[in-house]
C-alpha positions in Angstrom: 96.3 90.0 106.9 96.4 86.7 106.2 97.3 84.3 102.8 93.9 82.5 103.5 91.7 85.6 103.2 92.9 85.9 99.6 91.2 82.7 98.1 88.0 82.7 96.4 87.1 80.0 93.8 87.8 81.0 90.2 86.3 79.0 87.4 88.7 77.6 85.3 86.8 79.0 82.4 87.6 82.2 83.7 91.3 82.6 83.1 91.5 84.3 79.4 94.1 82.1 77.4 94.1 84.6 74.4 93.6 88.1 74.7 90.3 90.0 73.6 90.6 90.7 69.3 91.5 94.5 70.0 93.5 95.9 72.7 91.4 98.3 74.2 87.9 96.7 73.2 88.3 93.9 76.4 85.9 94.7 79.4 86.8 96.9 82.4 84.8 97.5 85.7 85.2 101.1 87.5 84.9 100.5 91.6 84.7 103.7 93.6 86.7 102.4 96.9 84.9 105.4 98.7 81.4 104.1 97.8 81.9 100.7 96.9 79.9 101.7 93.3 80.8 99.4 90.2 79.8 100.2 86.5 80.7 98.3 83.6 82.4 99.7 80.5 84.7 98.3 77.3 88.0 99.2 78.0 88.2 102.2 75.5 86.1 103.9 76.9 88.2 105.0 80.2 89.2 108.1 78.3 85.9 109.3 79.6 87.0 108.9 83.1 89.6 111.2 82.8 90.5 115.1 82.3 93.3 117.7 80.9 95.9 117.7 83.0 95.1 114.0 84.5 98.3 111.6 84.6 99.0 108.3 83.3 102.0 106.6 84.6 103.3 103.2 82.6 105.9 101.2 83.0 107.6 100.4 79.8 109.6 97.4 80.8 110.2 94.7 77.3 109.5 91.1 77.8 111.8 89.0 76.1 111.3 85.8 74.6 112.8 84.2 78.1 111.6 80.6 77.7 113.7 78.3 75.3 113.5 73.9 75.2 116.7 72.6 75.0 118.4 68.8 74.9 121.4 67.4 77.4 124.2 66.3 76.2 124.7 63.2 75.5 121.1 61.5 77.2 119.3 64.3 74.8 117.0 64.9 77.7 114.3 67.7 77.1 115.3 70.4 79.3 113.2 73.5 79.7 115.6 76.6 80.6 113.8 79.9 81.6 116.1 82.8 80.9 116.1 85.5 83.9 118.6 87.9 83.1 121.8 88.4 81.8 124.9 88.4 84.3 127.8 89.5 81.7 127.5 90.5 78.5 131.1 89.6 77.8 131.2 86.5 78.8 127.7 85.1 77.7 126.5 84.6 81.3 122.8 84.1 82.0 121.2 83.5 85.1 118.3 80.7 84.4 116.1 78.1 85.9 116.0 74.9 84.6 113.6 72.2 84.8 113.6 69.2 85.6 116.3 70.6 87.9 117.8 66.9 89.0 119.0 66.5 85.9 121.3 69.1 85.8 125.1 69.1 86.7 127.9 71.6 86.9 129.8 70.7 83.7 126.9 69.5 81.2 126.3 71.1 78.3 122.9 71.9 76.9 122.1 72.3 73.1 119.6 74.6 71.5 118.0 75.1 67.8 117.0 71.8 65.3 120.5 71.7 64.8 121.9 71.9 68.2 123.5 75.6 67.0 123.7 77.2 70.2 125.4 75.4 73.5 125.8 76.3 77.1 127.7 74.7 79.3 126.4 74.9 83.0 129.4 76.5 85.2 126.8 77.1 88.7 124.3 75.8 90.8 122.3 79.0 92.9 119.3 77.6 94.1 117.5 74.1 94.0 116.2 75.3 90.6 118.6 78.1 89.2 121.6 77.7 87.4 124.1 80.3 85.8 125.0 79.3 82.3 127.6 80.4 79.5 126.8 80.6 76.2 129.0 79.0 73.9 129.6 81.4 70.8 132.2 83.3 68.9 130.2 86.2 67.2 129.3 89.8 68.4 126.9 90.1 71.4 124.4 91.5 69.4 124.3 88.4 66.9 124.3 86.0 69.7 121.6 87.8 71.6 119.3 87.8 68.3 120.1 83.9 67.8 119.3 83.2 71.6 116.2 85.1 71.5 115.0 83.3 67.8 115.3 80.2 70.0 112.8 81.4 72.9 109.4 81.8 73.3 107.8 84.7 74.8 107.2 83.8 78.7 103.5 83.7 78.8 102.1 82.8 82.7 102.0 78.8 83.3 98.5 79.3 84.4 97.8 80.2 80.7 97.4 76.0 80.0 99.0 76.1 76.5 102.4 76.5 74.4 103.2 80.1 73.4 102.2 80.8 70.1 103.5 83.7 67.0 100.1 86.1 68.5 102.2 86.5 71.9 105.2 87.8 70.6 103.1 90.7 70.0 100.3 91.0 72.1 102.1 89.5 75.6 104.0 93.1 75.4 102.9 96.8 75.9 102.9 99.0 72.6 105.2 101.3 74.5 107.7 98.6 75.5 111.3 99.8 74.9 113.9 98.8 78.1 114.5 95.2 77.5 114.8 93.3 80.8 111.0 91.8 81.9 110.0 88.2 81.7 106.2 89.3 83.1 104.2 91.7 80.6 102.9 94.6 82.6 99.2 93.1 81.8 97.1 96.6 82.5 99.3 98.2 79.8 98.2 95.7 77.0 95.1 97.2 76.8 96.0 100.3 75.6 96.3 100.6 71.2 98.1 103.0 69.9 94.7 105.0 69.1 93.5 105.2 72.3 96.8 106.6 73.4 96.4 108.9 71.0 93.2 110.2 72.1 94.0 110.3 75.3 97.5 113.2 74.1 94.4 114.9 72.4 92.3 115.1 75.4 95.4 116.5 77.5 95.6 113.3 79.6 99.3 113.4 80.6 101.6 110.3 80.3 104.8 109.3 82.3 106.8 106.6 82.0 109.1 104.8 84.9 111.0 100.9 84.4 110.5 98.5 86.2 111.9 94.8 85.1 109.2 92.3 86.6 109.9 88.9 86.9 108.7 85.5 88.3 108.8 86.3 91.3 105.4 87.3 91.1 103.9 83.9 90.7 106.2 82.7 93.2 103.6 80.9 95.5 103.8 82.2 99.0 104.1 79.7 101.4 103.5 81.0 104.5 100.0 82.1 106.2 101.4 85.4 107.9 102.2 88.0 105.1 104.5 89.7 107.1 106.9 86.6 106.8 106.9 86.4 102.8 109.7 87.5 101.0 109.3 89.1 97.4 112.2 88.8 95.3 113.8 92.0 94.3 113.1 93.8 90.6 115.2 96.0 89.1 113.5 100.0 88.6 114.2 103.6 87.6 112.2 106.4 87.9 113.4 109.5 86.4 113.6 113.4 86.7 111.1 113.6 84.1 108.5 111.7 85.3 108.7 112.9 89.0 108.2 116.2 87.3 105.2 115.2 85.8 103.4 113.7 88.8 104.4 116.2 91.5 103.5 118.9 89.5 99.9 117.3 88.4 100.0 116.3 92.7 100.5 120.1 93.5 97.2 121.2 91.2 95.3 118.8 92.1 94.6 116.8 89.0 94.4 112.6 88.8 97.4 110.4 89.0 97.1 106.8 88.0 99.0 103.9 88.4 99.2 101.2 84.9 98.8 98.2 86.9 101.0 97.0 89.9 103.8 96.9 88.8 103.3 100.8 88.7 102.0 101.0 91.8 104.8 99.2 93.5 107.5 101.6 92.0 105.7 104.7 92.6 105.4 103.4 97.1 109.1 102.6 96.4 109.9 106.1 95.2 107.5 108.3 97.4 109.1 110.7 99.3 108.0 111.8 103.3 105.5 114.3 101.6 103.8 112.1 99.2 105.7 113.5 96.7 107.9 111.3 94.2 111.6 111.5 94.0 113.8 109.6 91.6 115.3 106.4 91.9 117.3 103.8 89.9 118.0 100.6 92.2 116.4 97.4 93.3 112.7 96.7 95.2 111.6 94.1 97.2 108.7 95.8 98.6 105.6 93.8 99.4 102.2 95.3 99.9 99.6 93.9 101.1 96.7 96.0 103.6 96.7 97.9 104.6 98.9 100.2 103.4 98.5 104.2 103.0 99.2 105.2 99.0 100.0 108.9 98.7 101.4 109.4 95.8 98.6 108.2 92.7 94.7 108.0 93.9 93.6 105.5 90.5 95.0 102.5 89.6 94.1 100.4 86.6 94.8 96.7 87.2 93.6 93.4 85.4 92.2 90.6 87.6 94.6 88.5 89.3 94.2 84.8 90.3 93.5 83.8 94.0 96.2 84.3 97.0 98.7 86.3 94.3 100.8 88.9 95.2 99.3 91.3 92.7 95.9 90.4 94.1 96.8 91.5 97.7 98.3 94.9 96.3 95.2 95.6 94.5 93.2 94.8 97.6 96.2 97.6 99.8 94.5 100.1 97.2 90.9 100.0 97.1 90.0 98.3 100.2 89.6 94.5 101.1 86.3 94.2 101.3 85.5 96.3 98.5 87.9 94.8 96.4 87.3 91.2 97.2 83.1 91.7 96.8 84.5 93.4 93.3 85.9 89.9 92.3 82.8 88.2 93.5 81.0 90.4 91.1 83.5 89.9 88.2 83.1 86.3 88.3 79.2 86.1 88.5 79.3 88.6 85.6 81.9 86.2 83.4 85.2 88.6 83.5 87.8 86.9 82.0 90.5 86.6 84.7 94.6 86.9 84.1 97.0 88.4 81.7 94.9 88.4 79.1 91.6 88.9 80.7 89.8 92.0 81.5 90.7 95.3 83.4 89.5 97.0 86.9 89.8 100.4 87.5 89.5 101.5 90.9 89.1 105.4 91.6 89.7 106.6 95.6 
């Protein structure tokens, strides 16, 4: 495959900069990969799609408010710093980006907070871009992580063409977010509300949950026209006992398994086993998938829709088919689906 066989012309009115009112109430279109079939449904309304003894899995990975404005010492330069993850707890150390990137040394400080509260002092250059800083402050860790974070604003996608705003701290985050570590929301899982969840328990519609941290490389543009020459940058994951339990046992009776967007999807290929069964894991994946590529382990995925010649995109399109997938998007966009992080949801059945 090839990057150019993964553009198509999005309107700009199409990318969702706010999500829809409720969580589940936003649109989804079902495509049948087998048959190419698309109906059109509001999101809630996938619990119909499903059965006793069918299987959920979700990653509950936490976004953190990774995105903080800062001023340089002594030019009081804007800097924007983009938190990626921490290096050492005892020490303060964070790996960042930084932008602009030339005006950044090894030795300059950078102050945060209207009163220039917080400092860092910049002790390494990585890449062209990333820096490691340390964080200047005596208190516990805990303290100093909830002053950082009261600085930062949650990491919303640049294609989103506006400042983050109170309404993401909440909604750019899955209600069943607990291991801290993502700076990309796990978009499919937004639309699920805590009553739909519910009524899914109720129905016997089984839930599993596996980690994986996602970060930017996934809007890291790829700059090469033969896919098998991209490079994805590696995520932290963990799938445990428990859920491998789940899904190999729904995989031996037959029932549903299906993946909570990509990110999902992208674990569960990392963690199959020789038999299409799951096995556990707790590492790092770099794994890119693009078609085609044989899935064995879930046979539904629920995915938003994702903007042209992204990596999400092309796994989507490993899934349900190229051509099916791709004519799905044509269909989305003559229809007005809202495209993006906060736009509307596909599921795709095999």
């Amino acid at each position: 495959m090839k990057l150019s066989q993964f553009k198509f012309k999005l309107p700009e009115e199409r990318i969702a900069l706010y999500p829809s009112e409720n969580r589940d109430e936003c649109r989804l279109m079902v495509v049948d990969a087998k048959t190419g079939e698309i109906s059109h449904h509001i999101f809630k309304e996938i619990i119909n799609l499903f059965d006793e003894g069918d299987v959920m899995v979700f990653n509950d990975t936490k976004v953190f408010p990774a995105r903080l404005y800062g001023n340089k010492e002594k030019t009081g330069a804007r800097i924007e710093v983009f938190l990626l993850r921490e290096l050492n707890a005892e020490h303060k150390l964070w790996d960042v980006l930084v932008e602009p990137a030339r005006k950044i040394r090894i030795g300059n400080k950078l102050y945060f907070g209207e009163d220039d509260s917080l400092v860092a002092e910049v002790i390494d250059n990585t890449t062209s871009r990333g820096r490691t800083l340390r964080f200047l402050y005596d208190g516990p860790h805990d303290e100093f992580k909830e002053t950082l974070y009261s600085m930062g604003e949650m990491p919303i996608p640049e294609y989103i063409d506006r400042r983050s705003e109170q309404l993401d701290m909440e909604r750019y985050q899955c209600i069943y977010a607990r291991n801290e570590g993502a700076v990309m929301a796990p978009a499919a899982g937004m639309h699920f509300s805590r009553e739909l969840m519910k009524r899914l328990e109720i129905k016997g519609v089984e839930r599993g949950f596996l980690t994986l941290h996602s970060g930017r490389g996934n809007f890291k543009e790829i700059d090469v026209e033969d896919l098998t020459k991209h490079r994805m940058d590696s995520e932290e994951m963990m799938v445990d006992e428990k859920l491998v339990e789940i899904v190999n046992a729904a995989k031996d009776r037959g029932s549903s398994v299906c993946a909570v967007g990509t990110s999902v999807l992208r674990a569960l290929a990392t963690a199959v086993c020789m038999n299409g069964h799951l096995m556990t894991f707790e590492g790092w994946t770099n794994k890119f998938i693009f078609p085609p590529y044989d899935f064995t382990v879930c046979n539904a995925l629920i995915s938003n829709f994702h903007l042209p010649y992204s990596t999400m995109l092309m796994m989507v399109t490993a899934f349900g088919g190229y051509d099916v997938v791709m004519h799905a998007y044509d269909v989305a966009i003559k229809q007005k689906y809202n495209f993006g992080a906060y736009g509307d949801a596909m599921l795709i059945m095999r």
